[in-house]
DRENMAR-656592 format. One record per atom (N, C-alpha, C, O, CB): residue number from 1; residue in three letters; atom name; y negated, x, z. Coordinates in Angstrom, 2 decimals, decimal comma. Glycine has a CB too. Layout:
BEGIN
<num NUM residu Ala atome CA v Y u X w Z>;
...
# end
This chain:
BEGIN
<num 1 residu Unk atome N v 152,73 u -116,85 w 43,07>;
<num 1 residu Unk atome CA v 151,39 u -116,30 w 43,29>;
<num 1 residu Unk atome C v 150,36 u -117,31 w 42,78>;
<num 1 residu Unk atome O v 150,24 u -117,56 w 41,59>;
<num 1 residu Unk atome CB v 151,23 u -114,92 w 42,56>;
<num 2 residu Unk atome N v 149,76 u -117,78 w 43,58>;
<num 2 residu Unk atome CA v 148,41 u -118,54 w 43,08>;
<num 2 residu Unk atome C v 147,23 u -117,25 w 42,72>;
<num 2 residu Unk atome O v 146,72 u -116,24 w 43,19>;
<num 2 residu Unk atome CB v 147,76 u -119,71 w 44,53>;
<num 3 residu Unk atome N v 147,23 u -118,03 w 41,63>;
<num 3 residu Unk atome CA v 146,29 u -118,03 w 40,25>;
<num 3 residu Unk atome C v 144,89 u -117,85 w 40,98>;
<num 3 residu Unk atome O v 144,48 u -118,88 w 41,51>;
<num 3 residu Unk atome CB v 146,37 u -119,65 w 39,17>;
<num 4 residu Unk atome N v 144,09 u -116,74 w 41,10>;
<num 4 residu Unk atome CA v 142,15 u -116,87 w 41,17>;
<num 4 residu Unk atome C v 141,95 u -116,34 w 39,99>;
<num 4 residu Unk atome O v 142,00 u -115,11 w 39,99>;
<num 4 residu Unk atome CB v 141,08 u -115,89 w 42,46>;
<num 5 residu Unk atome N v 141,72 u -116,93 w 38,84>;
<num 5 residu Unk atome CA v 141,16 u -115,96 w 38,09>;
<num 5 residu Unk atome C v 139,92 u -115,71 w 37,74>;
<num 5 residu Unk atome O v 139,02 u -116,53 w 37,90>;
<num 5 residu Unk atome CB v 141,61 u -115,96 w 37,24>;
<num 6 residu Unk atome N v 139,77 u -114,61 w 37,24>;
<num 6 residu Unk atome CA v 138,52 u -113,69 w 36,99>;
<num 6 residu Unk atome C v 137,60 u -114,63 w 36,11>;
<num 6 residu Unk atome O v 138,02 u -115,49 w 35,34>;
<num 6 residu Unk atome CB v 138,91 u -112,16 w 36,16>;
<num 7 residu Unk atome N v 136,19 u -114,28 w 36,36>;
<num 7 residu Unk atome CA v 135,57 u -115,28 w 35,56>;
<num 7 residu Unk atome C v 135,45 u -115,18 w 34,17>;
<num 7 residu Unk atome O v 135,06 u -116,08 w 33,43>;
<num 7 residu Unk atome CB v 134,44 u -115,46 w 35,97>;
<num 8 residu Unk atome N v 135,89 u -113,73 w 33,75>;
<num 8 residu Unk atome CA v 135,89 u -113,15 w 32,49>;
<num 8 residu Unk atome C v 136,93 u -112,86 w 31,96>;
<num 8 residu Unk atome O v 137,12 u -111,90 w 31,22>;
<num 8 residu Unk atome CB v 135,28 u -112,20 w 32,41>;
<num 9 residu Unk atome N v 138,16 u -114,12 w 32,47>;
<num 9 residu Unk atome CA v 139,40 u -114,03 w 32,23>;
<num 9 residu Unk atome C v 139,55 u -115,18 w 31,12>;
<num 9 residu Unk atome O v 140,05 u -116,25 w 31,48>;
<num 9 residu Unk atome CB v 140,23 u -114,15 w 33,54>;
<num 10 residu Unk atome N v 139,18 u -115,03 w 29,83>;
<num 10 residu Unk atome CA v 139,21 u -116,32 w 28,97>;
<num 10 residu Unk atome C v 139,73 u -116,09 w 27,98>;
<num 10 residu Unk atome O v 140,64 u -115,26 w 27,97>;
<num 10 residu Unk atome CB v 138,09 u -116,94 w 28,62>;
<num 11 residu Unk atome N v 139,23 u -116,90 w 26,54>;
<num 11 residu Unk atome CA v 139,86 u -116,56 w 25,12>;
<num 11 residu Unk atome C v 139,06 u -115,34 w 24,66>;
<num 11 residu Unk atome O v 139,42 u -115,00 w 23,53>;
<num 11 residu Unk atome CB v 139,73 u -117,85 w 23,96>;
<num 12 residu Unk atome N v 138,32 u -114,76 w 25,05>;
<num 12 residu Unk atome CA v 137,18 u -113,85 w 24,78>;
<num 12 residu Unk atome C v 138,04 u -112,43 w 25,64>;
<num 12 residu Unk atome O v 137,45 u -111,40 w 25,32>;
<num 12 residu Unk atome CB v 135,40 u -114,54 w 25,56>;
<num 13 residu Unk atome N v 138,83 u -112,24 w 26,28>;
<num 13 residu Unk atome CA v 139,12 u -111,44 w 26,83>;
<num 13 residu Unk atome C v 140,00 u -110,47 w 26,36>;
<num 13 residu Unk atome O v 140,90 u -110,80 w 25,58>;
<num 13 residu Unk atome CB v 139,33 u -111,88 w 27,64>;
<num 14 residu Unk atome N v 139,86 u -109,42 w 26,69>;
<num 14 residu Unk atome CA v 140,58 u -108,40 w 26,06>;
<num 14 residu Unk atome C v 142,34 u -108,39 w 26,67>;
<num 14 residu Unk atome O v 143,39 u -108,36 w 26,04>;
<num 14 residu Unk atome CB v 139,68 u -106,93 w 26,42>;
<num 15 residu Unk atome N v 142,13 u -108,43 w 27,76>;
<num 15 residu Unk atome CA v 143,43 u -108,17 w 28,29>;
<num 15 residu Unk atome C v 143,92 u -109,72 w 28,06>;
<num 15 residu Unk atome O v 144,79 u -109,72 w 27,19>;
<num 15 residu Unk atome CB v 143,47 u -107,51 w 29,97>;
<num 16 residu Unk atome N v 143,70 u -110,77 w 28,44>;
<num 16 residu Unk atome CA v 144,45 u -112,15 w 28,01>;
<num 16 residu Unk atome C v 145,09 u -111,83 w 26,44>;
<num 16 residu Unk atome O v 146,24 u -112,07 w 26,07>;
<num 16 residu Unk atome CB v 143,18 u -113,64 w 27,96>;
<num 17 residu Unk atome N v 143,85 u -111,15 w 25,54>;
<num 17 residu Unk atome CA v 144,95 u -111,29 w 24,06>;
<num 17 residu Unk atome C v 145,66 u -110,39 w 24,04>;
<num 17 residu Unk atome O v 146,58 u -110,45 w 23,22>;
<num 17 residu Unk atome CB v 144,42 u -111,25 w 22,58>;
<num 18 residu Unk atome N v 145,59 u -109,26 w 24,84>;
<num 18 residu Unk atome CA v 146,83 u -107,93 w 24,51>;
<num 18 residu Unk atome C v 148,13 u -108,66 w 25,49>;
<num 18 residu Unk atome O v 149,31 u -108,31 w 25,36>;
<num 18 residu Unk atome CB v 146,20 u -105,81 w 25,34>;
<num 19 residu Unk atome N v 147,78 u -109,49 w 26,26>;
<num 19 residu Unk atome CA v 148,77 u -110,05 w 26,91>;
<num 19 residu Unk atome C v 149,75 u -110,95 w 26,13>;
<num 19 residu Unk atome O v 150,97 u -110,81 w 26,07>;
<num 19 residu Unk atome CB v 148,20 u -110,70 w 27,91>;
<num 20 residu Unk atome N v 148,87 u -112,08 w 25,43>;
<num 20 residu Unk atome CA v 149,47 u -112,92 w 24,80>;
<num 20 residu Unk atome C v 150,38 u -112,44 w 23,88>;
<num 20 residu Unk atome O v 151,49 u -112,93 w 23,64>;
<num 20 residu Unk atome CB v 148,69 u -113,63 w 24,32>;
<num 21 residu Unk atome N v 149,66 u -111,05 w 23,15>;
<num 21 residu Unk atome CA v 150,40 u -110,49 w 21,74>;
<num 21 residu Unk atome C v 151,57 u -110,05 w 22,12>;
<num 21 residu Unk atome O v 152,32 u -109,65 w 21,23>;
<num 21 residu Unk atome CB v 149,70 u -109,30 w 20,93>;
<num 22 residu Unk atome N v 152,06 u -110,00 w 23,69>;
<num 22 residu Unk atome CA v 152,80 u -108,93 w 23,89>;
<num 22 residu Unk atome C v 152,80 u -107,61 w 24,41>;
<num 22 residu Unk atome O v 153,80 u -107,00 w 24,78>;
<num 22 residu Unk atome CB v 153,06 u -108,80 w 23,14>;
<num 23 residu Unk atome N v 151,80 u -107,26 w 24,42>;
<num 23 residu Unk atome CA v 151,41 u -105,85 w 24,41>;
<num 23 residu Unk atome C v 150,69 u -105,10 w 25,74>;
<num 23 residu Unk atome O v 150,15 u -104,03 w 26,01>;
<num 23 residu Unk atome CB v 150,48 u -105,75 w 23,25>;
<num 24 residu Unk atome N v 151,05 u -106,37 w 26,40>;
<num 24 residu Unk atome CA v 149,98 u -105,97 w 27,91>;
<num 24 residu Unk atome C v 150,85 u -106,29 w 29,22>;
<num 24 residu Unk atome O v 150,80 u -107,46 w 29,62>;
<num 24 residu Unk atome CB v 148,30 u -107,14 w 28,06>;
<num 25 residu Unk atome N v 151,68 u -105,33 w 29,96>;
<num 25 residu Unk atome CA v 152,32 u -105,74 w 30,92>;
<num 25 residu Unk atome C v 151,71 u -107,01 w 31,78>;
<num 25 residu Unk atome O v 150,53 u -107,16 w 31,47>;
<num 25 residu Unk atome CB v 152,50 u -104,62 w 31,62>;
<num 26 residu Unk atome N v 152,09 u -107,89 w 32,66>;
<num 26 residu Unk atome CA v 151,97 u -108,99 w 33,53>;
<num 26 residu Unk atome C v 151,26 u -108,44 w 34,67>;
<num 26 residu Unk atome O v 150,23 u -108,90 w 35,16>;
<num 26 residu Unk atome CB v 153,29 u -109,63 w 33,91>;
<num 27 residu Unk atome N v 152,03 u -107,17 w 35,15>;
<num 27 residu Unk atome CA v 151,24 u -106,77 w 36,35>;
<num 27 residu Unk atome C v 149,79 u -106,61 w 36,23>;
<num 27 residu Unk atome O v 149,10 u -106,92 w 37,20>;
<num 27 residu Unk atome CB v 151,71 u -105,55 w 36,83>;
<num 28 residu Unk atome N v 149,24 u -106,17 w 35,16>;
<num 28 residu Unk atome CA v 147,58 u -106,22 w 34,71>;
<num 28 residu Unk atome C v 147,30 u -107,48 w 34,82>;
<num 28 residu Unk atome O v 146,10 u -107,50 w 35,08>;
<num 28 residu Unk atome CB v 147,12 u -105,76 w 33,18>;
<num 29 residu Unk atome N v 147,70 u -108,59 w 34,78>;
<num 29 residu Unk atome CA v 146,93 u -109,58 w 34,85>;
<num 29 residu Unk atome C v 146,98 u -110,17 w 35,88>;
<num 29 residu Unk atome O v 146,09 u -110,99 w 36,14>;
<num 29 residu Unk atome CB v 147,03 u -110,29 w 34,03>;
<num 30 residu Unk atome N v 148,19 u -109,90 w 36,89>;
<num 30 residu Unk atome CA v 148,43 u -110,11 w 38,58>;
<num 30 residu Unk atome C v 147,28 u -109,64 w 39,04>;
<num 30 residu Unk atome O v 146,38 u -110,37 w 39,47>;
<num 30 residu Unk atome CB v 149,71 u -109,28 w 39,38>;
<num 31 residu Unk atome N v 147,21 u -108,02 w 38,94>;
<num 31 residu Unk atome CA v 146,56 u -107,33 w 39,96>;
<num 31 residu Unk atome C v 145,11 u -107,68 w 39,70>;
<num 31 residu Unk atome O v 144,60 u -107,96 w 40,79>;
<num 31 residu Unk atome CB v 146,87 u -105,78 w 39,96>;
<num 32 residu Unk atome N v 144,29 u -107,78 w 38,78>;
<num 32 residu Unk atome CA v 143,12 u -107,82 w 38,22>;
<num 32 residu Unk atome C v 142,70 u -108,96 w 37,65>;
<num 32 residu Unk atome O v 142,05 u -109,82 w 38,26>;
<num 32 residu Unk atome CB v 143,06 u -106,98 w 37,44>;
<num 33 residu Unk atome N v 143,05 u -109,04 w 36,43>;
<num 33 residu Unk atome CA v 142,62 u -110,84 w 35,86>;
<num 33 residu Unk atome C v 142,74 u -112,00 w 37,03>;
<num 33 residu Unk atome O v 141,85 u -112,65 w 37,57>;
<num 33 residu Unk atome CB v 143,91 u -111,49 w 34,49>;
<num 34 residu Unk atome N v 144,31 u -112,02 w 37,24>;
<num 34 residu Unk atome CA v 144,34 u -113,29 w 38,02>;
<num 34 residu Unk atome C v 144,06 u -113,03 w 40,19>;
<num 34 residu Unk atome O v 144,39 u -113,72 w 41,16>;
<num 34 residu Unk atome CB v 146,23 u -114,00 w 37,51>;
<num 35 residu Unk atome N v 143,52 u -112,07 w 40,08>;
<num 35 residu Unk atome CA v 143,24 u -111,97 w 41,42>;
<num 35 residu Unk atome C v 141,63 u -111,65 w 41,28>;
<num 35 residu Unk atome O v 141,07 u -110,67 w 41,78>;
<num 35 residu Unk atome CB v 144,22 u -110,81 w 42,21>;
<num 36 residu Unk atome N v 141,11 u -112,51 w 40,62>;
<num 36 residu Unk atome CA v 139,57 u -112,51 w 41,31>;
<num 36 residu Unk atome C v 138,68 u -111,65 w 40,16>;
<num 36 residu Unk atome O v 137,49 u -111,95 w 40,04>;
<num 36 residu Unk atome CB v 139,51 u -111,57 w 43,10>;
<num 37 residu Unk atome N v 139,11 u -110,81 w 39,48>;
<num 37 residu Unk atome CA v 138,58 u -109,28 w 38,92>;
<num 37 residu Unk atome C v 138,66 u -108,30 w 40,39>;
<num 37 residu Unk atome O v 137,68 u -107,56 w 40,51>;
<num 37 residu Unk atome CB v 136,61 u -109,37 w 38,19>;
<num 38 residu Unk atome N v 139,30 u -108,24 w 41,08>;
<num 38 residu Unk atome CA v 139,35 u -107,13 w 42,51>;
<num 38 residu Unk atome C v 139,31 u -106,58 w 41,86>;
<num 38 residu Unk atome O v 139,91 u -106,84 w 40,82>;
<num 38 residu Unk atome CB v 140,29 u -106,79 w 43,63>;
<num 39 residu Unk atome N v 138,50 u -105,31 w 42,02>;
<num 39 residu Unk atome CA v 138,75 u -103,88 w 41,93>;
<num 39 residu Unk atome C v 138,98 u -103,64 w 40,20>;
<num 39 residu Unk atome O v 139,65 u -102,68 w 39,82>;
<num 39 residu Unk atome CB v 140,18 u -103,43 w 42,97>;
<num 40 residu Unk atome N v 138,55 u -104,29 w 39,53>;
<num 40 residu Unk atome CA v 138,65 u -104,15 w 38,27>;
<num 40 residu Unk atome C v 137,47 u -103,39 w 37,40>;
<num 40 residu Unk atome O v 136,53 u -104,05 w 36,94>;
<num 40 residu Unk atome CB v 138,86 u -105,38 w 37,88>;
<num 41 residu Unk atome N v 137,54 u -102,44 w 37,27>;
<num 41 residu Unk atome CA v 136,40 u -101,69 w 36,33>;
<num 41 residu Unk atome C v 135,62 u -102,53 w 35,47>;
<num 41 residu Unk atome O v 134,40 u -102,67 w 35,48>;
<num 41 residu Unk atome CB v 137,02 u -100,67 w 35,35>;
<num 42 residu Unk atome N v 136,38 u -103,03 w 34,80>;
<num 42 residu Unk atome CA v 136,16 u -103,26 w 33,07>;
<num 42 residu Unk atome C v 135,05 u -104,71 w 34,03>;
<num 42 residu Unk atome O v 133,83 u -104,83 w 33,95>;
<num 42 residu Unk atome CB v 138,23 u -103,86 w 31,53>;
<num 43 residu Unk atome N v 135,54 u -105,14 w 34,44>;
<num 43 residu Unk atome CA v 134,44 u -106,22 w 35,42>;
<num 43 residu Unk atome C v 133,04 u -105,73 w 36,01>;
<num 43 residu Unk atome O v 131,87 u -106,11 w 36,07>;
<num 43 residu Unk atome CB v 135,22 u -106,69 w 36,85>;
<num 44 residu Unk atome N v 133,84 u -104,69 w 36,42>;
<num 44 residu Unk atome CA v 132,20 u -104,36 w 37,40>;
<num 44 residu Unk atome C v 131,45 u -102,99 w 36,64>;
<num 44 residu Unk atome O v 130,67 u -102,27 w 37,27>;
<num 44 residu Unk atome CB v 132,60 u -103,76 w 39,52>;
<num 45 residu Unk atome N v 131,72 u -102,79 w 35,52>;
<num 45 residu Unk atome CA v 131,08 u -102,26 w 34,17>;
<num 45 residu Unk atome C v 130,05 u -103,04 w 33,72>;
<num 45 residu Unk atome O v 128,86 u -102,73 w 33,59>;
<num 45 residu Unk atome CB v 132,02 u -102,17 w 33,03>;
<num 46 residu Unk atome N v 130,73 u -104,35 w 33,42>;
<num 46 residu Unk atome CA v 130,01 u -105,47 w 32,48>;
<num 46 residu Unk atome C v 128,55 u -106,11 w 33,30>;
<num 46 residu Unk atome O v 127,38 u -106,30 w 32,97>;
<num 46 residu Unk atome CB v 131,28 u -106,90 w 32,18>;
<num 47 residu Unk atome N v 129,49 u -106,33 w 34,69>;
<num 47 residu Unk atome CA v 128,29 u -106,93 w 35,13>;
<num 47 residu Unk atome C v 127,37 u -106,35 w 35,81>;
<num 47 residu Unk atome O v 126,30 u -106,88 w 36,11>;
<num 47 residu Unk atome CB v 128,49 u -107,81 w 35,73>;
<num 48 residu Unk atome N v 127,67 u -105,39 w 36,05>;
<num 48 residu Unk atome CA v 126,54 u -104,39 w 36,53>;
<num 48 residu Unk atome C v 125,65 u -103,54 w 35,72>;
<num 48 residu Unk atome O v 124,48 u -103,36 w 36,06>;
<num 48 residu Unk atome CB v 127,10 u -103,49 w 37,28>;
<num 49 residu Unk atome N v 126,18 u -102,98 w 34,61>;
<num 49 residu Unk atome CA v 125,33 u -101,95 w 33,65>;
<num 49 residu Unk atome C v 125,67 u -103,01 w 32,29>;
<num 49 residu Unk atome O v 125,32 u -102,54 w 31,21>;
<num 49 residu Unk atome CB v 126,07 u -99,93 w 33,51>;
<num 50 residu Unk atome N v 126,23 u -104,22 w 32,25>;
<num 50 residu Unk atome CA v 126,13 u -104,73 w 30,20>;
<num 50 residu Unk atome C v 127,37 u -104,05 w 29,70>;
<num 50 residu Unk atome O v 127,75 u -104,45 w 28,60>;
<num 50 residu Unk atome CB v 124,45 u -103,87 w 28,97>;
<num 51 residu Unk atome N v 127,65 u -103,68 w 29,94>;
<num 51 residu Unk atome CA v 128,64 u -102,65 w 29,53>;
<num 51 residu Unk atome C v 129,93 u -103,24 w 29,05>;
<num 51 residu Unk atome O v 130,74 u -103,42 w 29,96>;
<num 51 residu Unk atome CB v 128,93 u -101,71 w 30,68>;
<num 52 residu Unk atome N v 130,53 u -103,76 w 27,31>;
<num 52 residu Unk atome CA v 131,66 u -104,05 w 28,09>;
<num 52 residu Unk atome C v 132,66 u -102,95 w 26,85>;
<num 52 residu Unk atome O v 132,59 u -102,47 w 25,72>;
<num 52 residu Unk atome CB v 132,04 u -106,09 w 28,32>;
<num 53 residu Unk atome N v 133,40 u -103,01 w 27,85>;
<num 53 residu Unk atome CA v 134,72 u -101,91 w 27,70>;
<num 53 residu Unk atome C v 135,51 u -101,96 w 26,14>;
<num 53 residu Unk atome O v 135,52 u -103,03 w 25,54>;
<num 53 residu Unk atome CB v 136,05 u -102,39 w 28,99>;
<num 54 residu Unk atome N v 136,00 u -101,01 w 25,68>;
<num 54 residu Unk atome CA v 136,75 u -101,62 w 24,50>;
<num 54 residu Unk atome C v 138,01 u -101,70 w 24,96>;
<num 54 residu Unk atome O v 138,47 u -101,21 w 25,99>;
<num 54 residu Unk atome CB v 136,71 u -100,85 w 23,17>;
<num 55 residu Unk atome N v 138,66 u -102,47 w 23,96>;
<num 55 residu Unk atome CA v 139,96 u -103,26 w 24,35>;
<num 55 residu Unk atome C v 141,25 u -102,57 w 24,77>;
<num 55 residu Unk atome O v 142,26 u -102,94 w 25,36>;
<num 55 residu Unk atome CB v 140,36 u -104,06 w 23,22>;
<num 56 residu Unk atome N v 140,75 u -101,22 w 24,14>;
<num 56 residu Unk atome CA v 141,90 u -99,87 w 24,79>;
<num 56 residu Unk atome C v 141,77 u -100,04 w 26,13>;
<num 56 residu Unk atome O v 142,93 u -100,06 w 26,53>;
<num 56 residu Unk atome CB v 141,50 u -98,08 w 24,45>;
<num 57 residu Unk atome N v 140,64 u -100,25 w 27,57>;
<num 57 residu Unk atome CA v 140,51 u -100,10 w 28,69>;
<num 57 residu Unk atome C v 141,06 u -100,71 w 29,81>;
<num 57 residu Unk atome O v 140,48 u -101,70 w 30,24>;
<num 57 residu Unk atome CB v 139,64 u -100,14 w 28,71>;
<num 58 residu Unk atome N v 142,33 u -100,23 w 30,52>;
<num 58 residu Unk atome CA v 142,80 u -101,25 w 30,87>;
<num 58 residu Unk atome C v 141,62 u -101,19 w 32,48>;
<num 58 residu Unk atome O v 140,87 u -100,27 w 32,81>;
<num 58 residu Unk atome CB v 144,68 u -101,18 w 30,89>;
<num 59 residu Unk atome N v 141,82 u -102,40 w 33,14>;
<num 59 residu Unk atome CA v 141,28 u -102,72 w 34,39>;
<num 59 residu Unk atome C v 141,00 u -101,97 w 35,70>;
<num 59 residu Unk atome O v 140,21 u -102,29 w 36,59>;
<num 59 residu Unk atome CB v 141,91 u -103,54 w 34,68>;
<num 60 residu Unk atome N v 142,07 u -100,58 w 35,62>;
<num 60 residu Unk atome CA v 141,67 u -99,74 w 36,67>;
<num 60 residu Unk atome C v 141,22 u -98,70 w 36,17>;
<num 60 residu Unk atome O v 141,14 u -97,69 w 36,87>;
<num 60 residu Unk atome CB v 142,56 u -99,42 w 37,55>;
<num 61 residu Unk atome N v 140,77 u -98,70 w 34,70>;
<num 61 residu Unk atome CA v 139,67 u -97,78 w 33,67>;
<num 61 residu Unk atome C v 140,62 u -96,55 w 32,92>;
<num 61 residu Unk atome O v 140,22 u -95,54 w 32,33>;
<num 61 residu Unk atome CB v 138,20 u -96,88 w 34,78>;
<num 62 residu Unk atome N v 142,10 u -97,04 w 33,19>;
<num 62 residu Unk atome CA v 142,40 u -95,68 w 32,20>;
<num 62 residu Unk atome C v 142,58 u -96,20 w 30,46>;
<num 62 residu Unk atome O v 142,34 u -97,28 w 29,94>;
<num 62 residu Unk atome CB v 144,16 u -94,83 w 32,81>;
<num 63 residu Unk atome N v 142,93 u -95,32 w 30,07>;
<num 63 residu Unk atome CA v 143,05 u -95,54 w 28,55>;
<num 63 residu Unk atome C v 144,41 u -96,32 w 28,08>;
<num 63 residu Unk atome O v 145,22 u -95,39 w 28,18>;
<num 63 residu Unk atome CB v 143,02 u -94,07 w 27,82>;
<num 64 residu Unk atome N v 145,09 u -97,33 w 27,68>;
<num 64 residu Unk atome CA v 146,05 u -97,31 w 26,71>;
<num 64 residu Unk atome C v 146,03 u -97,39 w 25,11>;
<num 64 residu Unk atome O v 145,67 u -98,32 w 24,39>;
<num 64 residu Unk atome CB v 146,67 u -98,16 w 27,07>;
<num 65 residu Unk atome N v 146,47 u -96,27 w 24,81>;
<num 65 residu Unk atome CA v 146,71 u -96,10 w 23,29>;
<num 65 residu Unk atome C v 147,09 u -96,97 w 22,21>;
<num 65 residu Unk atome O v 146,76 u -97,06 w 21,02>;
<num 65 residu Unk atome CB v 147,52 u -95,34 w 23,17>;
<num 66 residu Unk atome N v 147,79 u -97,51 w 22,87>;
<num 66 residu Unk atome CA v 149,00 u -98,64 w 22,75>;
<num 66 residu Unk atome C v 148,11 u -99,68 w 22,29>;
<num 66 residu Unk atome O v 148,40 u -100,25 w 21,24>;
<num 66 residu Unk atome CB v 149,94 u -99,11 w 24,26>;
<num 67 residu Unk atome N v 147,03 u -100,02 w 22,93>;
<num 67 residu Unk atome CA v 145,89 u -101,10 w 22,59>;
<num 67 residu Unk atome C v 144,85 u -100,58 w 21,52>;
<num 67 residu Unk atome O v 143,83 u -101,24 w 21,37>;
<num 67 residu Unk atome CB v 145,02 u -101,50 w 23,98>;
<num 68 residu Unk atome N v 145,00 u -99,67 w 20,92>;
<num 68 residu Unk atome CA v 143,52 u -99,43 w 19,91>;
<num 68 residu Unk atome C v 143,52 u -100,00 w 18,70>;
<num 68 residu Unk atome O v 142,54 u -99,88 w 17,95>;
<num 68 residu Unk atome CB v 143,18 u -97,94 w 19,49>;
# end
C-alpha cells in the first residue's frame, strides 16, 4: 500500500504515538492516517471548528478506553 499521509500525521499526533506504543491497531493508520485523513473525524474536527480531539478518539470518532 502506498503511503498518502495525512497532513496531521506527525510526532504531534495522537494516533502515530498510540501506534508506536503499541496500543493502536495498523488498520487505523491504513484507513485514515496513511490514506489522506479520508473520512477521518478527528481531521475534519480540527480543521474545520479548532477542535482537536483527545487522544481517546479514534478517527471514525468512537471512543477507545484503552487510550485514556
Amino acid at each position: 500500500m502506498k503511503k498518502n499521509l495525512c497532513r496531521w500525521y506527525d510526532e504531534t499526533s495522537a494516533m502515530k504515538r498510540a501506534y508506536d506504543q503499541g496500543k493502536l491497531d495498523k488498520k487505523w493508520l491504513k484507513n485514515y492516517c496513511w490514506n489522506g485523513g479520508k473520512g477521518c473525524i478527528r481531521k475534519k474536527r480540527f480543521e474545520g471548528e479548532g477542535y482537536i480531539s483527545p487522544d481517546y478518539v479514534l478517527p471514525d470518532g468512537t471512543i477507545d478506553e484503552n487510550l485514556r
